[in-house]
N, C-alpha and C positions, 0 to 999 in steps of 0.2 A: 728460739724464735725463727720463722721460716725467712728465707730467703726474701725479698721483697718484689725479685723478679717471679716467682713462684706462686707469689700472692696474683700479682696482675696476671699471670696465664690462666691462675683458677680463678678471676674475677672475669678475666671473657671468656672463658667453657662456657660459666654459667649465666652469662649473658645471652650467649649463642641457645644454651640450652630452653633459656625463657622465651628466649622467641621464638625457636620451635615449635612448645608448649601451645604457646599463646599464638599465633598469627597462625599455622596450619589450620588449627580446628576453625580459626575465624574463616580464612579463604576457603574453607571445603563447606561451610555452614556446618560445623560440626553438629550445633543446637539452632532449629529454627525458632529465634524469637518471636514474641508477639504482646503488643501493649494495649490495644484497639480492638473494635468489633470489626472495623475495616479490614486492618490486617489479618484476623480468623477467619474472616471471611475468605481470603485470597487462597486458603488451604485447602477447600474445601474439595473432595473428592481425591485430590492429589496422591498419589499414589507414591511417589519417592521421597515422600517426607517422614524419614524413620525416627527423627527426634524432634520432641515439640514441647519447648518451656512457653507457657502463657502466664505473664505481668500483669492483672489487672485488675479491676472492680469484680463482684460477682454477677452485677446488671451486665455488665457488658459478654460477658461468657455464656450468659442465659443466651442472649441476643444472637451469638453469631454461629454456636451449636457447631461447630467446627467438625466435619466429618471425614477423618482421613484412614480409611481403614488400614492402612501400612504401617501407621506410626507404632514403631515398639519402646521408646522412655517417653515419657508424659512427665512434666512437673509444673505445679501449680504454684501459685505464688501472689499473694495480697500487695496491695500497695502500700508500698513504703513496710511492707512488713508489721502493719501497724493493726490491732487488736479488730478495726472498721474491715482492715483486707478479708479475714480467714474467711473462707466460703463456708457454707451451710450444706454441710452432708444431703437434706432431702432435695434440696433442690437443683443440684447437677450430680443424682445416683446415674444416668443416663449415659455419662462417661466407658461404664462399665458394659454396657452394649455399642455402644460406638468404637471401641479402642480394644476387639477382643482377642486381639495379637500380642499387647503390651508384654513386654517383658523387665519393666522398670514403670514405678507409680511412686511417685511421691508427693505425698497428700499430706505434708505435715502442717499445710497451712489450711488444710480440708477440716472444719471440726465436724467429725462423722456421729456427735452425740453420746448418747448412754446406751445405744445396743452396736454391738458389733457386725456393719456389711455386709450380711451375706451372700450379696451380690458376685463380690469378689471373685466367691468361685470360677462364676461366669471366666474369671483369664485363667488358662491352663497353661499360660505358654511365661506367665509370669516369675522372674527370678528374684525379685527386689523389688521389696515394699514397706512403707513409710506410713503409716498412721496416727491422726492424729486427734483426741477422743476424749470421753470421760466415762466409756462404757466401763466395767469392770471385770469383765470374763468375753472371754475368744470361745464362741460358738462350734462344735465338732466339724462345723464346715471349712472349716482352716486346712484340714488335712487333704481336702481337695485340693490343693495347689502342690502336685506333686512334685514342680518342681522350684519351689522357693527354695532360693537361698541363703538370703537377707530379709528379717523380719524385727522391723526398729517400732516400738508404741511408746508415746510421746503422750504423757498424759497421767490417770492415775493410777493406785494399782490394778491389775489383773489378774484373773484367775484362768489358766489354760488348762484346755481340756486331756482328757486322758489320751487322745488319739494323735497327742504331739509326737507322740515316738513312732508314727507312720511316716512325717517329714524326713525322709532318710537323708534326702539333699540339704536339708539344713544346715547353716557351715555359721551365721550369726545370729541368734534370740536378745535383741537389746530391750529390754523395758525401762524408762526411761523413771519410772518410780518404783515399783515392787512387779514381781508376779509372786504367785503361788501356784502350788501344784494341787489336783483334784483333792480332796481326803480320803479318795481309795485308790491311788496312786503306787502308795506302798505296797498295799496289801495285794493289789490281784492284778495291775497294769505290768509292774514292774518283772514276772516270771514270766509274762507273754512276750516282751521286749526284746527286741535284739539291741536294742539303745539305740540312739542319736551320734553313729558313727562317726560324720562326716564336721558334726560342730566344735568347734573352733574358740566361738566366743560366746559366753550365758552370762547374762546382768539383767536384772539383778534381780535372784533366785532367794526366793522366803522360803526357808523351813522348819519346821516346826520340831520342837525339841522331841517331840513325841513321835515323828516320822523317824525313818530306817536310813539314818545320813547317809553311812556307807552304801546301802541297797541304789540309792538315785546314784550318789555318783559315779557307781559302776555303767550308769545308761550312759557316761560323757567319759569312754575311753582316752578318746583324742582332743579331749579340751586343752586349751591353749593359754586362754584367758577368763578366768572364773568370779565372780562374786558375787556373795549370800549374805543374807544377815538371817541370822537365830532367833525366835520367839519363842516363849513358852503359850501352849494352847492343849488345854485337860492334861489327861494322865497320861505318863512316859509307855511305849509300848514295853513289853517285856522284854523286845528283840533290840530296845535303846539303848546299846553300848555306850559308857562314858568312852572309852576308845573310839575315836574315829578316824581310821586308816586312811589316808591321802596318798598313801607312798606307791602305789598302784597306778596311779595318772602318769606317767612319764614323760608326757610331754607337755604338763601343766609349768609354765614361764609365771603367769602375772594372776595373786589370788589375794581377793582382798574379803574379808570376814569383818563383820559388827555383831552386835544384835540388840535386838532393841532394851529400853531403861528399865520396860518392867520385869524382864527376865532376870533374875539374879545369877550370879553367875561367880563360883565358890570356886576357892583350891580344889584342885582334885575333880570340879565335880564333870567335865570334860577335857580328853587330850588329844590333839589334832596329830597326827602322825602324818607331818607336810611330806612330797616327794622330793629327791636329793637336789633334783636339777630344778629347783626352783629358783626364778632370777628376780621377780618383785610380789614382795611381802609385804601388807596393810593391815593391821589391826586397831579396829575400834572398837570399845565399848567392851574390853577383853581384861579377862585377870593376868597379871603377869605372870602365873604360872605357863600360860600357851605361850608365851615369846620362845621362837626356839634359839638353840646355844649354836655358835659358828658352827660347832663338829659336825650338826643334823642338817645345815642348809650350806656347804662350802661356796656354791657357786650365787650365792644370794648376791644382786648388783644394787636393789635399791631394798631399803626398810621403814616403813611408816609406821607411826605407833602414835593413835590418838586414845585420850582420854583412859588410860590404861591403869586398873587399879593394885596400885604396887602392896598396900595395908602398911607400909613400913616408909620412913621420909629417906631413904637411902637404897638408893639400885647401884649396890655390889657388883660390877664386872671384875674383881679382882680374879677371878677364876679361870682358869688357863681354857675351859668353855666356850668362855665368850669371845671368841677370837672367830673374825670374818676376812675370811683374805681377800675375799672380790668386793667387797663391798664398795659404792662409791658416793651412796646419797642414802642418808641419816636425816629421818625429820621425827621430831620429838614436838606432841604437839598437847596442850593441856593436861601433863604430868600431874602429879600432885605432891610428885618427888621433891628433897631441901637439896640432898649431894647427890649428886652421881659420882661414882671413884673407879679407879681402872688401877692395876699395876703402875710402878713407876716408869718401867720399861713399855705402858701401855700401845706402845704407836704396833706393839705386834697386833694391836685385838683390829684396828683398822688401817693396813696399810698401806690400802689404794683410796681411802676415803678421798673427795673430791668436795661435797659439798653439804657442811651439817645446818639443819635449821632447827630453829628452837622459837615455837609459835605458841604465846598465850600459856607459858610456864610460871605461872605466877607465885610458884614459893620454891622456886628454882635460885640458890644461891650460891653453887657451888657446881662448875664442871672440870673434869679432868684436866691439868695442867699438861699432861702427859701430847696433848691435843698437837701442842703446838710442835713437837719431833716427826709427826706425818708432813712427809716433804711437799704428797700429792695435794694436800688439802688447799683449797683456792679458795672457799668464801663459805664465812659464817653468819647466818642472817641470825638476826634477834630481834622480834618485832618490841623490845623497851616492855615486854612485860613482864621479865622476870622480877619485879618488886622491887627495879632498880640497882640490885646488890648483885648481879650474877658476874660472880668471879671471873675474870678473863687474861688471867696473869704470864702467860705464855708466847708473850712476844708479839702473836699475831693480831692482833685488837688495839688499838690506843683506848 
């Protein structure tokens, strides 16, 4: 336990800290607010107003046409956040000629409809952009924003165009439901490509069991933070290895994999070769043949494993394998597992464990007794659905 005089020095750091935070950017106006047509009005022309959040109705934004050609973030925002706020795409497109310095747009309260902006181009100077839609494909005119950095779509899935791998400044691609990649992507994009050097973070990437896994991920050298879910769509290309080499990403940290129900998905019939330094691993909707063994992933710090089909009521860790030395977060989530069993000596397989959860395991009756010799482990959640029987005989549980 720390010191208690150690506690109050670090309780006013970070006191001092928040008000830093918080009151500089208020005294400098970091962000010019605005709630009113009055108040938009008061901007107008202004030339030193480099940030501008506008709170309001969308009658009122229509009304005040706010023209400050300096301003480079923009963010827009519905009252009370409420389904009545979200603006309507055709009727303030105009933004996009008024504000053609912007280098931050955040429109996620903007619903831009079912075709994608192409207005947008119009900002060259833009780094970070927020969209928010029901279009389902990103128009080749994206690649005009030469220098995006951040590209977040909030809405449903999307289809991007082949000419994403000219975004060289690309560093995050979030879609906040699916994207997909073109259908000739594989075949004739993918040899012209030098990849998407500079990106960092891709979610969430559909691909199709029938595409060249390994070929796309080689476009995402320096990815950081990755996740895909697997469909099946027609016939496998010839060039569709069941191997699919990961161990090539080096500096892939956090990879999380699903795919979807109606893919079936057999022993053997794919094997993910993850890279060493991988530190968080997720799998849903996977056979327990892809979970990998401590030996293949040593520096692994968190593990998720949902809905995983074992075919067998017993996941055997007895095997000197399964042993994770960094491990510290364990979630086990709609098994369909009876026992899980470890060595007696098991506290070797997790010896930095810290916090295991076990969500909606419902013929889960039996966990490793061996649990309770991990001195690090601090808390075991159970959300009461293991069928009420799930063994916890280890001291740490009443």
């Amino acid at each position: 336990m720390k010191d208690p005089q150690e506690v109050l020095k670090l309780a006013a750091f970070m006191i001092c800290c928040m008000s830093f935070v918080w009151l500089k950017p208020k005294k400098r106006k970091f962000f010019s607010i605005s709630s009113d047509p009055d108040d938009l009005s008061t901007y107008y022309g202004q030339l030193d107003v480099k940030r501008l959040c506008m709170h309001s109705t969308q009658e009122y934004f229509e009304k005040s046409w706010p023209f400050c050609p300096g301003v480079r973030s923009l963010l827009l925002f519905g009252v009370n956040n409420s389904l009545s706020g979200v603006y309507r795409m055709n009727r303030i497109s105009f933004i996009f000629h008024l504000f053609n310095l912007l280098e931050v747009l955040d429109l996620r309260n903007v619903n831009v409809g079912y075709t994608y902006p192409n207005e947008i181009a119009l900002l060259g100077e833009l780094r970070y952009l927020i969209l928010q839609g029901w279009f389902d494909s990103v128009t080749p005119a994206v690649s005009g924003l030469l220098n995006l950095e951040t590209l977040i779509i909030e809405g449903g899935s999307v289809q991007l165009p082949d000419n994403i791998w000219k975004m060289l400044k690309l560093r995050v691609l979030y879609i906040s439901s699916a994207c997909f990649l073109d259908s000739s992507l594989a075949q004739h994009s993918l040899e012209r490509s030098s990849g998407l050097q500079n990106l960092d973070t891709f979610s969430t990437l559909n691909l199709s069991f029938r595409q060249s896994l390994e070929k796309i991920m080689r476009q995402l050298p320096n990815i950081r933070r990755l996740k895909c879910r697997l469909f099946k769509s027609g016939e496998s290309n010839a060039d569709c290895s069941r191997i699919v080499a990961l161990d090539f990403l080096s500096r892939l940290e956090s990879l999380h994999l699903t795919r979807e129900d109606q893919f079936e998905l057999k022993r053997g019939h794919i094997v993910f070769r993850f890279p060493w330094n991988l530190k968080k691993l997720t799998l849903s909707n996977m056979h327990s043949s892809i979970i990998p063994k401590g030996g293949e992933l040593s520096n692994l710090v968190v593990l998720k494993l949902s809905n995983i089909d074992f075919q067998e009521d017993t996941w055997d860790m007895t095997n000197e394998e399964w042993e994770f030395p960094d491990l510290e977060f364990l979630e086990l989530a709609k098994l369909s597992i009876v026992r899980w069993t470890c060595r007696s000596d098991g506290d070797d397989h997790f010896p930095r464990l810290r916090k295991l959860v076990l969500w909606n395991c419902r013929r889960l009756k039996e966990i490793p007794s061996c649990l309770g010799d991990i001195t690090t482990l601090q808390i075991i959640e159970d959300d009461a659905v293991c069928g009420g029987n799930c063994r916890m005989d280890f001291g740490l549980l009443i």
